[in-house]
C-alpha positions as semicolon CSV with decimal commas, in nm:
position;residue;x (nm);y (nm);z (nm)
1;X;15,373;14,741;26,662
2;X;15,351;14,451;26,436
3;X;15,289;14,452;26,045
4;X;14,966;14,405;26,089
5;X;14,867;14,677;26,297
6;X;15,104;14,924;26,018
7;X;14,842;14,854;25,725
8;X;14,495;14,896;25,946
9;X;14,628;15,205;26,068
10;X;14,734;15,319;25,704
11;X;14,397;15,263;25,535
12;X;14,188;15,329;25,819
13;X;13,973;15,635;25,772
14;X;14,025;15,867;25,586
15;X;14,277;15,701;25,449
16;X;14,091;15,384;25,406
17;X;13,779;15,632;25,268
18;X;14,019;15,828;25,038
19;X;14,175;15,482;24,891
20;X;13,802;15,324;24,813
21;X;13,757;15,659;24,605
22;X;14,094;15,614;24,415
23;X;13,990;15,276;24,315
24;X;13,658;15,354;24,243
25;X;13,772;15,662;23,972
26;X;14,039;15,430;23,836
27;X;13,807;15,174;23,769
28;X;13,455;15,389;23,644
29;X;13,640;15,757;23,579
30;X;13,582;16,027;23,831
31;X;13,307;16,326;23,811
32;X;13,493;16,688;23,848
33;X;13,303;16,956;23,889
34;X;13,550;17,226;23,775
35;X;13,643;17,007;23,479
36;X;13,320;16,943;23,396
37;X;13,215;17,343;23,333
38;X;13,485;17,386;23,172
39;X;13,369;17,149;22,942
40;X;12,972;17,338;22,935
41;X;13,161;17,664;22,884
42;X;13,369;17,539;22,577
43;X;13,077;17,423;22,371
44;X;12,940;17,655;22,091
45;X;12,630;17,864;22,177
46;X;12,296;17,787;22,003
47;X;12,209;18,126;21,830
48;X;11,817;18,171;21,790
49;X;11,709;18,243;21,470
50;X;11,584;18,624;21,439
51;X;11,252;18,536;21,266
52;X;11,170;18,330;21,600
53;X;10,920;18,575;21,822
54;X;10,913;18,560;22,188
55;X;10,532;18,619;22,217
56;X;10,263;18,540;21,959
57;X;10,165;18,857;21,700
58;X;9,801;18,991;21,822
59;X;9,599;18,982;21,481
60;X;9,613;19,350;21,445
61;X;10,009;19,296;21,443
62;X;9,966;19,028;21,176
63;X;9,733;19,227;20,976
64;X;9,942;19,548;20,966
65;X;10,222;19,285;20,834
66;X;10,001;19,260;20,546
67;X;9,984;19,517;20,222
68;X;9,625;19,672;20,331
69;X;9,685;19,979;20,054
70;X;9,525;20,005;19,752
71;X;9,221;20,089;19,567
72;X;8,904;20,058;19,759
73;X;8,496;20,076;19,660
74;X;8,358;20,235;19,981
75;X;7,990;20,190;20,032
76;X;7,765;20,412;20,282
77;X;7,424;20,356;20,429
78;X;7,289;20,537;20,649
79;X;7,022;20,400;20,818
80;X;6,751;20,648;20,750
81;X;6,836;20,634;20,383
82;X;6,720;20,381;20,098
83;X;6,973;20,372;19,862
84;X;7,396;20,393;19,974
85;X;7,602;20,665;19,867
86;X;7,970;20,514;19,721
87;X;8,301;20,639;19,692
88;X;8,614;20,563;19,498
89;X;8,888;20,544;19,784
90;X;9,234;20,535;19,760
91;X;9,368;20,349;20,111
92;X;9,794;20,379;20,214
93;X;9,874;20,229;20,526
94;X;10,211;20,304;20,679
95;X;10,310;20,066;20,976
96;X;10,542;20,174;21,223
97;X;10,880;20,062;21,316
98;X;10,732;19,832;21,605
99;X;10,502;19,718;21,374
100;X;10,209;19,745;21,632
101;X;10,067;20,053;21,527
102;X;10,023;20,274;21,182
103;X;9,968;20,594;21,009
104;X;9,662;20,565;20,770
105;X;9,619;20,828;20,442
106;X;9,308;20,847;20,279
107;X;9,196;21,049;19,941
108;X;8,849;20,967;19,748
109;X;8,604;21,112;19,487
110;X;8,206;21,034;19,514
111;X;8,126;20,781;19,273
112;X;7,803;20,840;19,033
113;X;7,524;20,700;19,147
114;X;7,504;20,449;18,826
115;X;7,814;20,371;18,795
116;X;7,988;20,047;18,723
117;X;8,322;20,147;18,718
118;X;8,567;20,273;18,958
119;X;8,656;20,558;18,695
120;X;8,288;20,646;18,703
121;X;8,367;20,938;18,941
122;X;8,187;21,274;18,989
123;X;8,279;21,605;19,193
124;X;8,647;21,680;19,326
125;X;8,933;21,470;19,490
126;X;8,929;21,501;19,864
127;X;9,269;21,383;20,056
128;X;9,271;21,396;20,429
129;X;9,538;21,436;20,628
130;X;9,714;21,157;20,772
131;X;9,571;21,026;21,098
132;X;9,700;20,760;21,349
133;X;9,633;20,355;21,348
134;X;9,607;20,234;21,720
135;X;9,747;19,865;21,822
136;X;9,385;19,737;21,764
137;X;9,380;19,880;21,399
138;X;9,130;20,084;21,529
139;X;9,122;20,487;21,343
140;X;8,916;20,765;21,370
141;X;8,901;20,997;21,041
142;X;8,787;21,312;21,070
143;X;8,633;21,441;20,735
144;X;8,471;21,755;20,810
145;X;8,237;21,895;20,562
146;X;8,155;21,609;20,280
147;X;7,958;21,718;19,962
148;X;7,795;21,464;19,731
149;X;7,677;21,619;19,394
150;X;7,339;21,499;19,248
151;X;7,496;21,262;19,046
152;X;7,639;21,125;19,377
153;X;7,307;21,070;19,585
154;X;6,959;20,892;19,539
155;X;6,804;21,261;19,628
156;X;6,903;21,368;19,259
157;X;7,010;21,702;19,426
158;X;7,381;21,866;19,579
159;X;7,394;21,761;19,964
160;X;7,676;21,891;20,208
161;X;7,702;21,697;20,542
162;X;7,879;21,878;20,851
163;X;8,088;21,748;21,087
164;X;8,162;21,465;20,914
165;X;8,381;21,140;21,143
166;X;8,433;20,804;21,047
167;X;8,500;20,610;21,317
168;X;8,691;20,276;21,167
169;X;8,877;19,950;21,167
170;X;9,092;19,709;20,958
171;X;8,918;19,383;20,954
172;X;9,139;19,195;20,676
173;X;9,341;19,288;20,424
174;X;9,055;19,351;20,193
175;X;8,751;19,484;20,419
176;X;8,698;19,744;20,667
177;X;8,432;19,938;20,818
178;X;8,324;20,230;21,022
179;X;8,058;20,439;21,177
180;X;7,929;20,759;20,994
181;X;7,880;21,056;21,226
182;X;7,734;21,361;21,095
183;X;7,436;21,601;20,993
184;X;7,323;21,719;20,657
185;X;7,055;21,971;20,766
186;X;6,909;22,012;20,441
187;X;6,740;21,698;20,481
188;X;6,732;21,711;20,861
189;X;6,978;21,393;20,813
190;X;7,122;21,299;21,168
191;X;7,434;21,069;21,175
192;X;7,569;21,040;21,535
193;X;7,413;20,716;21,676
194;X;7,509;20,375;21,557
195;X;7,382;20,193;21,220
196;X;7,479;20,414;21,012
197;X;7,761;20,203;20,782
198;X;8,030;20,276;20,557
199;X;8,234;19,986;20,423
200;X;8,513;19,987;20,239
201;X;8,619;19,671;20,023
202;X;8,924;19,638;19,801
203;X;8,797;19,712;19,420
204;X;8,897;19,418;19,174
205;X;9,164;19,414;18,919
206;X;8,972;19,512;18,636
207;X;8,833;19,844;18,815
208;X;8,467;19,699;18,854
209;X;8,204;19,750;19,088
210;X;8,213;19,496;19,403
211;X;7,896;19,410;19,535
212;X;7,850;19,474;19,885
213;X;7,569;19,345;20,075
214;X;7,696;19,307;20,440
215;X;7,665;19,666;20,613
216;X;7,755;19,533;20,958
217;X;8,043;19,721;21,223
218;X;8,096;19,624;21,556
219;X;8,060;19,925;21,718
220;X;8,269;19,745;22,020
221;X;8,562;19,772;21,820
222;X;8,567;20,096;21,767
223;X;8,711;20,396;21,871
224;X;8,450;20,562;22,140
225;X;8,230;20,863;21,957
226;X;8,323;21,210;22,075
227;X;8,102;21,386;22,334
């Protein structure tokens, strides 16, 4: 066997394939897998910021995130009446832990028929008991037996209403409305189709009257009226 013959047959393949790759890494670097995660898995980790949310907030969500308490002028009108009755309404809305739901407490005294304050009040404090927000701020309040004194009504005269349900939702922080179901018989006043309107807007600073003009409730929205 001459010389020759001694190098082809020591870098023919593989030897001849493994050589080619030893040149090539020594002149460009080599690519090693095993090296190279172990490089990935000794960089720091990117920690997401806990104010980032997966998902986007339905608007309910973002409203509940919002202070929808207060003091509130609610304004009724039933459909077969003239003239609104008004109330002086005291709102606390409790979110839950989730934040996708809440507990809702409401307390208010009948408002004078001529008044122009939110201290013009008339009858007895009623507080109900708390009742439950669903994840459409959607709430059904059930009242009972409601009496307006004559100062309290366009009748001039004491009126008790039976059965008495509003059937509500949060629109924004400072509105909401709701179906009035209910009967007064004295009148032969029947409340339990839709139209008839309570409103309830946040009062002002200074304890004034808001004017309300806009008696519309998407009855959609609501909670469905018990059979």
């Amino acid at each position: 066997m001459t010389l020759r013959s001694l190098t082809f047959a020591r870098w023919s393949p593989p030897a001849l394939t493994w050589g080619l790759v030893a040149l090539a890494c020594g002149a460009a670097g080599c690519i090693s897998p095993k090296d190279d995660y172990k490089d990935f898995g000794s960089r720091p980790l990117t920690q997401r910021e806990a104010s980032v949310a997966d998902v986007e907030q339905t608007l309910c969500e973002t409203l509940l995130g919002q202070d929808l308490s207060g003091s509130f002028y609610t304004s009724c009108l039933p459909k077969e009446l003239p003239i609104p009755f008004a109330l002086a309404s005291n709102k606390k809305v409790t979110p839950a832990a989730d934040g996708l739901t809440a507990t809702f407490d409401l307390s208010f005294t009948p408002l004078k028929s001529a008044a122009t304050s939110m201290t013009d009040t008339t009858g007895p404090l009623t507080t109900l008991p708390a009742t439950a927000v669903d994840a459409n701020c959607a709430y059904t309040l059930n009242i009972g037996t409601l009496t307006l004194g004559a100062e309290a009504n366009s009748l001039m005269r004491d009126l008790t209403a039976t059965d008495v349900v509003l059937r509500g939702k949060f629109q924004n922080v400072d509105r909401s409305c709701a179906e009035l179901d209910g009967e007064v018989k004295l009148i032969n006043l029947k409340l339990f189709g839709d139209g008839d309107i309570c409103v309830f807007v946040r009062a002002p600073a200074d304890g004034s009257i808001p004017a309300v003009s806009d008696y519309s409730c998407d009855p959609m929205g609501l909670h469905p009226r018990a059979p």
